[in-house]
KETI-158580 format. One line per field, with one value per residue (C-alpha): residue number from 1; y, z, x. Coordinates in nm, 3 decimals. Layout:
# KETI-158580
pos [NUM ...]
yy [Y ...]
zz [Z ...]
xx [X ...]
//
This chain:
# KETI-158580
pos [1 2 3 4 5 6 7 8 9 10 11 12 13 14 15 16 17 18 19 20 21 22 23 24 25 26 27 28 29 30 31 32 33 34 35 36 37 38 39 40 41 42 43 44 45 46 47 48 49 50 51 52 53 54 55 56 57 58 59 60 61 62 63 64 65 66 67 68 69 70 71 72 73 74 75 76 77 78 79 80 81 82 83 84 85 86 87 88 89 90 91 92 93 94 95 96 97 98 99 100 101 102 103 104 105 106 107 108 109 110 111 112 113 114 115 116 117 118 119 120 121 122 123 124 125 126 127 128 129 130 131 132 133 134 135 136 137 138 139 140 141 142 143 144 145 146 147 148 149 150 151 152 153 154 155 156 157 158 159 160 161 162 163 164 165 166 167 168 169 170 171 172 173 174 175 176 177 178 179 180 181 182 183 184 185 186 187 188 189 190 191 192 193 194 195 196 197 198 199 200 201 202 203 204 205 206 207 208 209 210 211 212 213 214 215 216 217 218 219 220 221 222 223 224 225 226 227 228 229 230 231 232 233 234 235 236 237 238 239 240 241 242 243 244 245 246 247 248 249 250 251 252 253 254 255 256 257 258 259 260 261 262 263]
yy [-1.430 -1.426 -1.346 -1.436 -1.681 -1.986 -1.996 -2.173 -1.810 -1.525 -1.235 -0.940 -0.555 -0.680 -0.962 -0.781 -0.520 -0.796 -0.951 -0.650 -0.580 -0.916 -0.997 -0.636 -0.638 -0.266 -0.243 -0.506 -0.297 0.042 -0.152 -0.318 0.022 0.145 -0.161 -0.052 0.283 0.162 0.015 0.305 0.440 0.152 0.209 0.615 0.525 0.264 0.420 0.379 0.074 0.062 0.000 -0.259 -0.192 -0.454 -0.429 -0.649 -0.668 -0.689 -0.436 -0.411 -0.283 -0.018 0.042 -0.113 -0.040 -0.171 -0.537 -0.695 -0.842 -0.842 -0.504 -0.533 -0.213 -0.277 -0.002 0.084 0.369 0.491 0.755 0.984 1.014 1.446 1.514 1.762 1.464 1.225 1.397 1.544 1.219 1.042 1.298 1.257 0.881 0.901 1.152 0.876 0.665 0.923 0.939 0.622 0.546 0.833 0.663 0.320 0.508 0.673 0.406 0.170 0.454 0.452 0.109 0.049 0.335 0.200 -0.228 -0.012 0.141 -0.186 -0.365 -0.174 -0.112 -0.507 -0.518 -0.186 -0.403 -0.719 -0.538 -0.384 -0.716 -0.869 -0.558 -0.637 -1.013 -0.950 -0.687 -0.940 -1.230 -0.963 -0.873 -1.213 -1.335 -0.972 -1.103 -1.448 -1.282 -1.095 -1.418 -1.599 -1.269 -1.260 -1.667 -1.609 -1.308 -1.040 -0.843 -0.718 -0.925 -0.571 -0.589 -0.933 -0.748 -0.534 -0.714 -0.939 -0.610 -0.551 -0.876 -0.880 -0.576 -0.686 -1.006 -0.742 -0.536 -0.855 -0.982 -0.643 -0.621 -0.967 -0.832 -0.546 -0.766 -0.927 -0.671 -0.500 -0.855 -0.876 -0.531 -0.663 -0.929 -0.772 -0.536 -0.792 -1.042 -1.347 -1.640 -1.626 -1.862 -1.784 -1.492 -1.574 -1.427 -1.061 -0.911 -0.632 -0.324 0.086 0.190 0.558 0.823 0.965 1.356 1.600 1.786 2.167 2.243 2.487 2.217 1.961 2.125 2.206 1.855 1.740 1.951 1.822 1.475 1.371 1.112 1.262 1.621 1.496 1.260 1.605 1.774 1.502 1.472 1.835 1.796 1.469 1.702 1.962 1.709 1.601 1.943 2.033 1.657 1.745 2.143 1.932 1.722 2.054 2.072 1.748 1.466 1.363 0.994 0.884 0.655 0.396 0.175 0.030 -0.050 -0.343 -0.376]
zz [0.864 0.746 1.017 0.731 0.708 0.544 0.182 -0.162 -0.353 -0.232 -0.211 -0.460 -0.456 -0.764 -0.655 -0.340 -0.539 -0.752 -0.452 -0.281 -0.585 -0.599 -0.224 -0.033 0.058 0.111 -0.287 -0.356 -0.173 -0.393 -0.670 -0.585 -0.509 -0.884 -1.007 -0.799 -0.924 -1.289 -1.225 -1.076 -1.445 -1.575 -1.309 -1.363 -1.741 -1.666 -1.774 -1.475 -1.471 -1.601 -1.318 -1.378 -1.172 -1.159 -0.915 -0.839 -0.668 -0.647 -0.690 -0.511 -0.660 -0.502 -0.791 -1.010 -1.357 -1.140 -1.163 -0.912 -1.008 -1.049 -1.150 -1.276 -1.357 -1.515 -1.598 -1.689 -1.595 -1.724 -1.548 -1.786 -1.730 -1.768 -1.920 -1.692 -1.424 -1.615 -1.756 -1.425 -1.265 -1.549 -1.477 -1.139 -1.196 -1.441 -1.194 -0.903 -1.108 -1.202 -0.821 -0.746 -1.045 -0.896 -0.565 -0.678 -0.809 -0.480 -0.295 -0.530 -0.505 -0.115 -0.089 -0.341 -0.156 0.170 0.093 -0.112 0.288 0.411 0.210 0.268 0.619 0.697 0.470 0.729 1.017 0.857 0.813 1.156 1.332 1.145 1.289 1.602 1.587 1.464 1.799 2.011 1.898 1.895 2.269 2.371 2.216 2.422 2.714 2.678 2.630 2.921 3.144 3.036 3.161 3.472 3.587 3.503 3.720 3.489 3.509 3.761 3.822 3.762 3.388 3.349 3.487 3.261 2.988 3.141 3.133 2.774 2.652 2.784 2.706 2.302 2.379 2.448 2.126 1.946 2.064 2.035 1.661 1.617 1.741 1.522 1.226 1.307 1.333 1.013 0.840 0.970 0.853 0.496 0.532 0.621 0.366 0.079 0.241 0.268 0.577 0.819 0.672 0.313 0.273 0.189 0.274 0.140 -0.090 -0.245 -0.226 -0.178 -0.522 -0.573 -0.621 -0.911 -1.013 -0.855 -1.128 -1.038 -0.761 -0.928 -1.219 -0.952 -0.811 -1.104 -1.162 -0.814 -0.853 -1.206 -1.151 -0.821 -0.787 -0.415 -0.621 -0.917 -0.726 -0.490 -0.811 -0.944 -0.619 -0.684 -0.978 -0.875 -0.547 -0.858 -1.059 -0.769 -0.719 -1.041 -1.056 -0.670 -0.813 -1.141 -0.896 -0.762 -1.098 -1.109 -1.288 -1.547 -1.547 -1.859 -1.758 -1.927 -1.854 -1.897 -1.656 -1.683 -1.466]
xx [3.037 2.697 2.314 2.089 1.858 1.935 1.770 1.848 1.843 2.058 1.813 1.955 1.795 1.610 1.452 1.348 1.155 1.019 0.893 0.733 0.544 0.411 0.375 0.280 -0.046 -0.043 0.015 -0.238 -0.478 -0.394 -0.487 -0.774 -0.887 -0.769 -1.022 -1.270 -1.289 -1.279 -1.572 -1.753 -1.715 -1.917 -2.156 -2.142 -2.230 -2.517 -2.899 -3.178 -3.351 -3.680 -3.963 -4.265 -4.590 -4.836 -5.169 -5.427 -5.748 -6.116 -6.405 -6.758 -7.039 -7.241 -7.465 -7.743 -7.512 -7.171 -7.076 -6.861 -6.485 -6.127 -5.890 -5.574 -5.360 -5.084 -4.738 -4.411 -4.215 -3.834 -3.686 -3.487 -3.126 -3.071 -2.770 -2.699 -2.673 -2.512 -2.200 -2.070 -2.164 -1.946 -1.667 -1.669 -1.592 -1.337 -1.144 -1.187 -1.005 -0.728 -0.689 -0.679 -0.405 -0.190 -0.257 -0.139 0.206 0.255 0.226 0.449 0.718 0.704 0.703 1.053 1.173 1.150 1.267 1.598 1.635 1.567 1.766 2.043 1.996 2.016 2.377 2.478 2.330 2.502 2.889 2.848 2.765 3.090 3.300 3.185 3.276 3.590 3.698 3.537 3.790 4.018 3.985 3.960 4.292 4.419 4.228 4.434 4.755 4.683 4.599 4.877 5.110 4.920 4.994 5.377 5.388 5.487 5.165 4.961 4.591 4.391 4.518 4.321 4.039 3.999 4.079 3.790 3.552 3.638 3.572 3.219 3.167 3.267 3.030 2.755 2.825 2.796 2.506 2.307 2.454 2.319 2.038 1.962 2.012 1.780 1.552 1.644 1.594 1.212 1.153 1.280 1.085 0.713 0.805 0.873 0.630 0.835 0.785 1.047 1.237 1.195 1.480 1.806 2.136 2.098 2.353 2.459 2.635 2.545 2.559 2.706 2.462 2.322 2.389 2.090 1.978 1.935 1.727 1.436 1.411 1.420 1.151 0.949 0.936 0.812 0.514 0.420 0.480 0.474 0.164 0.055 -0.005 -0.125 -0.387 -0.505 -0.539 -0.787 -0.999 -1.028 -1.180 -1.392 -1.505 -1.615 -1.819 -1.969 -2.085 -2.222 -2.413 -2.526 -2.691 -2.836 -3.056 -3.224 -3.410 -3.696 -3.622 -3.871 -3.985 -4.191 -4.477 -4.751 -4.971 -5.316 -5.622 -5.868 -6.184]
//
């Protein structure tokens, strides 16, 4: 007895992951954030543009040796990128994209971690449904068994009843077991990011689970490695950069000009 959605492909623990990776949107976003971070770098790294100045116009003349006509003024000016600016500026960027990395392996973690509860939460949701489909036909043939006693007159009309209150009761089970399959197959489903009638009958089963290693090593490790720490730990030192580029710009920024003048 299967609550699954009719599919050509059974859908397997692997090929949900597979899926979720290629079909999350929440993931896609992570990494479209990673991209745009590496190319803050670029844009970090880039020199000012140079700035062209070109003015026109016309001159009166308001003495005997003055002649009337046109001035042009013409210039070029190229601010100079301090180092003092640029490398903590450059830092800064190269730790946003640390972050953002990190972020994109947190998030890819979370999201593997939560389709492997949802995939085996809809198998739970899945055996429980068949339990309760199996005491429903179970309490109906009881139920039956029961009528037929009651017609001969060897049992008492309360017994059917009850037996009547029992099997409705299993209908109920059933339907709200149905139910919550259902559920647990839609949360699958956003998570994975398949139509509604693009997943297949999942299977599987609970694998057993792996050794814990000791718990202070166990620990050690979560603080080194865990992407959420590791990506705090570069905004720290993006927030720092920043900082240091921020006090540079108190100091005046020199800007080498040229140009010419023609009356």
């Amino acid at each position: 007895l299967s609550f699954s959605c009719a599919a050509a492909e059974p859908l397997t623990l692997a090929r949900a992951l597979e899926l979720a990776e290629k079909n999350n949107p929440r993931l896609a976003v992570a990494a479209a954030q990673t991209d745009a971070a590496r190319a803050g770098i670029l844009t970090a790294r880039a020199y000012p543009n140079p700035e062209a100045v070109l003015d026109a116009g016309r001159q009166r003349a308001r003495d005997v040796d003055a002649r009337s006509g046109g001035v042009y003024v013409f210039g070029l000016a190229q601010p100079i990128d301090l180092p003092s600016v640029r490398d903590p500026r450059i830092r800064a960027a190269e730790a946003g994209l640390e972050g953002s990395t990190f972020a994109l392996q947190e998030s890819r973690l979370a999201l593997r971690a939560s389709v492997r509860l949802g995939f085996y939460e809809v198998i739970r949701r899945n055996a429980e449904a068949v339990l309760a489909a199996d005491n429903q036909r179970l309490l109906e043939d009881i139920r039956r068994r029961i009528a037929v006693r009651v017609d001969v007159g060897e049992a008492p009309k309360l017994e059917l009843t009850r037996a009547d209150a029992e099997a409705r009761n299993a209908a109920n089970a059933t339907a709200s077991a149905r139910l919550r399959v259902t559920e647990a197959q839609a949360q699958l489903r956003a998570l994975i990011g398949l139509p509604v009638t693009g997943m297949g009958e999942v299977v599987g089963q609970l694998d057993p689970p792996p050794p814990l290693p000791d718990l202070q090593r166990l620990r050690t490790d979560v603080l080194e490695r865990y992407p959420a720490l590791a990506q705090s730990r570069a905004e720290i030192r993006r927030a720092e950069a920043r900082l240091e580029t921020e006090r540079a710009l108190r100091t005046p920024q020199p800007t080498v000009r040229a140009g010419v003048g023609q009356d």
